[in-house]
N, C-alpha and C positions, 0 to 999 in steps of 0.2 A: 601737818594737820592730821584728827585723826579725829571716827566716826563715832560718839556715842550710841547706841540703838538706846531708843527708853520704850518701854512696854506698852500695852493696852490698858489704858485708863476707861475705867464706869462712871460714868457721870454721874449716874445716881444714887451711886455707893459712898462715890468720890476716892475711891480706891481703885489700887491697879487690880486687874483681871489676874496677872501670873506676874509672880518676881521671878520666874524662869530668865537668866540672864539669853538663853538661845532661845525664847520667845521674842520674836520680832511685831514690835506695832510700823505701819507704815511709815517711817519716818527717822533722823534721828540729830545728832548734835554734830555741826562739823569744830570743834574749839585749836588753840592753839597745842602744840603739844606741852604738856608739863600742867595745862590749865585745866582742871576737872572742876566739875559744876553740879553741884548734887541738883538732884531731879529736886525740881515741883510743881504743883499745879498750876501754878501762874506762867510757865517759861513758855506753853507755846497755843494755839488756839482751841486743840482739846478740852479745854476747860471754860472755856469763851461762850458762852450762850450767844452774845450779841449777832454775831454772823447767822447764826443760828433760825434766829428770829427773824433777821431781813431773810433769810430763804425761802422760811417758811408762807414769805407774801409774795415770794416769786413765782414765774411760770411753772407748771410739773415740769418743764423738760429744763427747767435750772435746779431744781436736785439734785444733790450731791449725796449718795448713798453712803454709808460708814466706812462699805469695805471698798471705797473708791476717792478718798481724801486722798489727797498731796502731799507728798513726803514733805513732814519740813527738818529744815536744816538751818545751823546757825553759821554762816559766813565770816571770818576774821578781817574785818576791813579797818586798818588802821588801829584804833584804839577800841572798835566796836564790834557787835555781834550782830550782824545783818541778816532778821530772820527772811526766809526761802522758804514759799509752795512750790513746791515742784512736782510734775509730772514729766516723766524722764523721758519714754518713747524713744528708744533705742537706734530704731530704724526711720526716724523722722530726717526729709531734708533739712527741714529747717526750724531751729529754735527760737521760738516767739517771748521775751521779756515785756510782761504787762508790770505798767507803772501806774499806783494811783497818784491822785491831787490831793489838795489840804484837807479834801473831808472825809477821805476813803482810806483803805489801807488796801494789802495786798491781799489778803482773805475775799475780801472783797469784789475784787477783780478778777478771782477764781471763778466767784459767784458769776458774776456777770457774763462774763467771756473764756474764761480759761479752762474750767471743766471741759467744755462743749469742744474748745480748741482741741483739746486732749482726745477727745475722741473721736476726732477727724485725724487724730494720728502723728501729730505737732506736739514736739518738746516745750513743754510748757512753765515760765519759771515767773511769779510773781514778788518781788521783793519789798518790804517794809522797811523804808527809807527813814532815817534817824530822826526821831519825836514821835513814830508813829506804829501803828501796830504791838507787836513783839518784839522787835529789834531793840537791843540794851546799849544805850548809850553811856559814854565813858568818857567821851571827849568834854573838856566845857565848854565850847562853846560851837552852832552849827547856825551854819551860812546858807542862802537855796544855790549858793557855788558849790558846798561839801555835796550835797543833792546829787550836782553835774556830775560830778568827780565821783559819786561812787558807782552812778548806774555806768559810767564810762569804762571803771575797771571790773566793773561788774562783767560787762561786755568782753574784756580781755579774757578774763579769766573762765568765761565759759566757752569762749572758740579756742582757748586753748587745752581745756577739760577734752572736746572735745571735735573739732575742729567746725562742727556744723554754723552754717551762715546764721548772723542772728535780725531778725525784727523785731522792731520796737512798736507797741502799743501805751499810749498815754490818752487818762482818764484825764477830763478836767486841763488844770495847772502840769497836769501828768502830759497835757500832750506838747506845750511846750518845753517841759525837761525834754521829752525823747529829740525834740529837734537839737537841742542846744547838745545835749549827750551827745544824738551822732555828729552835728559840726566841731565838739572835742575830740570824737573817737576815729571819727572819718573809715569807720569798716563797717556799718550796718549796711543791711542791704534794703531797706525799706522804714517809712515809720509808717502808722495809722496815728490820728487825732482826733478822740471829740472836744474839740475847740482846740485850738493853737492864737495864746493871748501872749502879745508883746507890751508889757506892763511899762514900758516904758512912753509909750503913747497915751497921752490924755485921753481921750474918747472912751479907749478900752479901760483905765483905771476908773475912768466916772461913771459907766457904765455895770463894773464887776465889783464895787464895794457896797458895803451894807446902803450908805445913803450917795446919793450923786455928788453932796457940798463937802463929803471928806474925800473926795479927791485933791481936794484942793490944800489939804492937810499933810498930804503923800511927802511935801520938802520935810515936812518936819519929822516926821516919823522918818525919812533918812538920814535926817542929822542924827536925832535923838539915838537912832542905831549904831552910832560910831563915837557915842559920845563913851568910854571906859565903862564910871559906874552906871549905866543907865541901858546901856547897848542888851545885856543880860535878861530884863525886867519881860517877864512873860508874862500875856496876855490871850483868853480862849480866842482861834482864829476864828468863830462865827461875831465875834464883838466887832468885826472889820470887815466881812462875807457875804455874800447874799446867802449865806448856809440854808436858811430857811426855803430855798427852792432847789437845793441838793438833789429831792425826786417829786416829783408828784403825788404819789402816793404817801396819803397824810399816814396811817400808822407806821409806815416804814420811815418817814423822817422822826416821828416822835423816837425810834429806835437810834437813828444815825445821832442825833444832837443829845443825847445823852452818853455815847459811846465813845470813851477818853484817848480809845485807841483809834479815832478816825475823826469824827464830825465836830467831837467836845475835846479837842488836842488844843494843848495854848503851844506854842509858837513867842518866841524872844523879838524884841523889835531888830535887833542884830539881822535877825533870819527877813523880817517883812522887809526891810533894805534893803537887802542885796537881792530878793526878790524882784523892790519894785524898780531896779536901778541897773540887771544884771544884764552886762555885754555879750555877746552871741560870738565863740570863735570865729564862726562866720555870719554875716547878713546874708538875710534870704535872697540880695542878688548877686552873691557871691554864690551861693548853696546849689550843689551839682551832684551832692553824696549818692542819693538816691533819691527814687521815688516816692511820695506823700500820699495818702489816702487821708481826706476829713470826710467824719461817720457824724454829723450833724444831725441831732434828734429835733423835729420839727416842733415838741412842744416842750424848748428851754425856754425858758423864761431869766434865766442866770447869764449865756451867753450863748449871745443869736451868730448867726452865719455871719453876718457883716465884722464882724471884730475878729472872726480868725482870719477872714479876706484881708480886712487892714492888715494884720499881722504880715501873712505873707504875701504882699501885693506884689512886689517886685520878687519873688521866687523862680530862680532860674530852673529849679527840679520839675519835671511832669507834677502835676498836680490833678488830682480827683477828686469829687465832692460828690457823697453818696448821704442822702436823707434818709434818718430814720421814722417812721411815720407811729403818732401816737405814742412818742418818750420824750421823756423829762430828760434832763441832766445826766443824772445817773439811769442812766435808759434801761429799766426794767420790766417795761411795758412791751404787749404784744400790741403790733407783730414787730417795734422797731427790734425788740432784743434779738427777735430768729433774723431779721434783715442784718444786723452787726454782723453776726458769724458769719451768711450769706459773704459780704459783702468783703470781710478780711480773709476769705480764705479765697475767694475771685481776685481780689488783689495781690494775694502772693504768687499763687497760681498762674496767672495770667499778666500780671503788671512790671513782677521783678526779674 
């Protein structure tokens, strides 16, 4: 592997600052070797307003200053480029992997939780998971088992970068990957969840689609996922979603459901199959990995406390349920946002 550095981009120029190759912008390309990628504006969120604009609705103390962005990096996984925010923190015990859901990307999760993480001193790494974000898909075809499988080597390959323990945070659908990752990976030493849904359960499928009566459509859309020509056919995931209560804050959703790298992503029926169908290496009363934290925002309206409950009823792990007060979904609201940080960094600190 080997590191591209690419320069300081002006957004307003839409030019770089300096072609100085020993001019370093925080960030740079990890590719295979022999694979070189000419620079442009589209390869990483530098040129992204979208994020931008959800910030700008968010708390003062969810700012993300210029000369405090996240290195990003491209990951070789498999056949793809697995874009990485990263905040390194050197001397941190413990490195925290935030993972969004079908309507978020990993920018986004910086926003929310992973700056603030970073500066409590926590190695901080958010990855864009394939269809989504910046990551450059290559493969044809992506399963929510590819999903498992990459955040699980993802996990390898960064205790072994560097040997620090790692915890998992999942947004959304993001908090059930973190369970299913660590029952593949079996070395995390924690998850956090807002919401953890086992889509395999009626209640929860009837409860988390656009309308209550296509639950009841969920066989079909599994067949149709495995059917050769049809399995492919992609479809925006808010056409299937409660997307529309992704946050409470109306102008910040009008941002997220226009935004093709998060809210307005289509997704293949291949993908919502194995989604709504997929086997857990372990059942939660098998599940002993580690300890669980759910950060349940009191004002979802997408998915209430009771359906992460069902999910992990039988969980053999410690389990914790800490309320966010006055959040949506995507909990960007005071005071639940400053209670999340609160609330995961008492959890590592004290729980693992």
């Amino acid at each position: 592997m080997i590191c591209i550095p690419f320069t300081n981009y002006d957004l307003k120029t839409k030019n770089f600052k300096n072609q100085n190759p020993n001019f370093f912008f925080k960030g740079c390309w990890f590719l295979e070797k022999g694979k070189i990628e000419t620079m442009n504006e589209t390869n990483t969120y530098l040129s992204q307003e979208t994020w931008r604009r959800i910030m700008a609705l968010m708390p003062d103390n969810s700012q993300i200053e210029n000369d405090d962005l996240p290195k990003e990096e491209f990951w070789q996984w498999n056949e793809n480029q697995i874009h990485l925010d990263r905040y390194e923190n050197p001397s941190s015990k413990y490195k925290i992997i935030l993972h969004h859901g079908v309507g978020t990307n990993g920018r986004q999760m910086m926003l929310l939780v992973g700056a603030r993480l970073a500066k409590r001193g926590y190695a901080v790494i958010a990855p864009d998971n394939l269809g989504y974000g910046m990551t450059k898909v290559n493969q044809k075809e992506i399963t929510f088992d590819d999903w498992i499988k990459m955040l699980s080597d993802l996990i390898d390959f960064e205790m072994k970068r560097d040997g620090k323990p790692v915890v998992l945070y999942g947004l959304s659908a993001g908090g059930m990957l973190t369970y299913h990752a660590a029952a593949l990976n079996k070395k995390v030493k924690g998850i956090i969840g807002m919401t953890f849904l086992d889509e395999r359960i009626f209640t929860v499928r009837r409860e988390t689609v656009l309308f209550p009566l296509m639950a009841y459509s969920v066989p079909l859309v599994v067949l149709l996922g495995k059917i050769p020509f049809l399995k492919k056919l992609k479809i925006p995931i808010k056409w299937v979603s409660k997307m529309y209560t992704l946050t409470n804050h109306k102008d910040a959703l009008k941002v997220f459901l226009r935004d093709k790298s998060s809210s307005a992503s289509l997704v293949s029926l291949q993908f919502l199959s194995s989604l709504m169908t997929y086997k857990p290496a372990l059942e939660p009363k098998e599940f002993t990995i580690c300890p669980i934290l759910l950060t349940q925002p009191e004002e979802d309206s997408w998915t209430r406390e009771h359906l992460s409950l069902l999910s992990l009823a039988d969980v053999k792990a410690p389990l914790t349920i800490k309320r966010l007060k006055n959040a949506g979904h995507f909990p960007m609201e005071q005071p639940g946002i400053d209670q999340l940080e609160e609330y995961i960094v008492d959890f590592i600190e004290n729980k693992i």
